[in-house]
C-alpha positions in Angstrom: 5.1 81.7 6.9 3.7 83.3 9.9 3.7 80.3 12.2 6.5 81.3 15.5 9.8 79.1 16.1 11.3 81.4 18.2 9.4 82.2 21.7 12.5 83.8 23.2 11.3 86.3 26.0 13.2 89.4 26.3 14.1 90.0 30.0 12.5 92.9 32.1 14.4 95.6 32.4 16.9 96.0 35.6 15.1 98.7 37.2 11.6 97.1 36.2 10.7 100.2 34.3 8.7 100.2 31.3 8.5 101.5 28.9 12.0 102.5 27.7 12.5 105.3 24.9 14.4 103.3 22.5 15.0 106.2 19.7 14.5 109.4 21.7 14.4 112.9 20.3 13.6 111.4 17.0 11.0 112.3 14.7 9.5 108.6 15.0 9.4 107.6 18.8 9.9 103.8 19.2 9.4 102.4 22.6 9.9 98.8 23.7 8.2 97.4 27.1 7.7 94.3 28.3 5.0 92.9 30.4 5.8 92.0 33.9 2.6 90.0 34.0 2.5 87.9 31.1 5.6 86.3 29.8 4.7 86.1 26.1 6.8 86.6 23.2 4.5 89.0 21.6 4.3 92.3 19.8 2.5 95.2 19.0 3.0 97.7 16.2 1.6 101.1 16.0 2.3 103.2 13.2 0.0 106.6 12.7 0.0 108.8 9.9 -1.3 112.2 10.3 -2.9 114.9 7.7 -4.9 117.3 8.3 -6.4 116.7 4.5 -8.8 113.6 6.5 -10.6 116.4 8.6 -10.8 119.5 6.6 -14.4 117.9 5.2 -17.0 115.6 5.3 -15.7 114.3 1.8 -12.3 114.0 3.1 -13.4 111.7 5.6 -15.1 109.7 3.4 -12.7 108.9 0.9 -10.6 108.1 3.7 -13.1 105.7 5.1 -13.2 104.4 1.6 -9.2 104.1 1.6 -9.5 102.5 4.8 -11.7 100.2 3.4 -9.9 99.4 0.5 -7.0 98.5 2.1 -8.3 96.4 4.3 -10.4 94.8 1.3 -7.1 94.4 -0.3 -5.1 92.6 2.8 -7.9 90.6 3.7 -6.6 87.2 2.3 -2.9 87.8 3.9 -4.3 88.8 7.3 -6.7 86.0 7.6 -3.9 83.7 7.3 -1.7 85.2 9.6 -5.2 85.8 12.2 -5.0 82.1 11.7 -1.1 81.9 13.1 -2.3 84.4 16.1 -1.9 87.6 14.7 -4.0 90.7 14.2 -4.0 93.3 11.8 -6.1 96.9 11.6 -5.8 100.2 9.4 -8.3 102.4 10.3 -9.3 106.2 9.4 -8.7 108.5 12.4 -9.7 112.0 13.7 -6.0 113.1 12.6 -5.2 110.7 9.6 -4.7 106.8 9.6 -3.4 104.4 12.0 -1.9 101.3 11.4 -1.4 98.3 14.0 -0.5 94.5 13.7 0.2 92.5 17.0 1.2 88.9 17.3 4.1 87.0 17.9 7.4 89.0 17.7 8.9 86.3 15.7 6.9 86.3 12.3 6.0 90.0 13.6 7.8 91.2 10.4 6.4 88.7 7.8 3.1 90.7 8.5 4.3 94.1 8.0 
């Protein structure tokens, strides 16, 4: 299931900027660029959730570690068969909440999330 068939490259943008503000002045910013280097139909995925409730204490933080761990406890069969197809997968306690990322190729991209 996460194994590509489609390794369609997007093409660069006319004025060979990068990145380009796909949703702007929304509340969730999405961005697409592509690589001018490296021709790969790759993806990466960022998602961060902020709370203030992971720094207000020591405990806070780790129950979040704990979360973090949890989670990643609780994924680990999926994502080592997609690691397996070329893709990577991380949730990880932060400063300002959790983050979220998953990279690979854009095709199965999806399948992952």
């Amino acid at each position: 299931q996460y194994i590509p068939t489609n390794f369609t490259v997007l093409p660069l943008q006319p004025n060979g900027t990068s990145p380009v503000e796909l949703l702007s002045g929304s509340e969730i910013p999405l961005w697409y660029g592509r690589s001018a280097q490296f021709a790969q139909p790759k993806a990466y995925f960022l998602c961060a959730l902020d709370t203030a409730e992971v720094s207000r204490n020591a405990t806070h933080y780790a129950m979040s570690e704990l979360f973090s761990l949890a989670v990643t406890d609780a994924l680990e069969e999926t994502t080592a068969l997609a690691s397996l197809a070329g893709m990577d997968y991380d949730f990880s306690t932060t400063s300002t909440g959790f983050e979220m990322s998953v990279s690979g190729y854009s095709d199965t991209l999806q399948e992952l999330l």
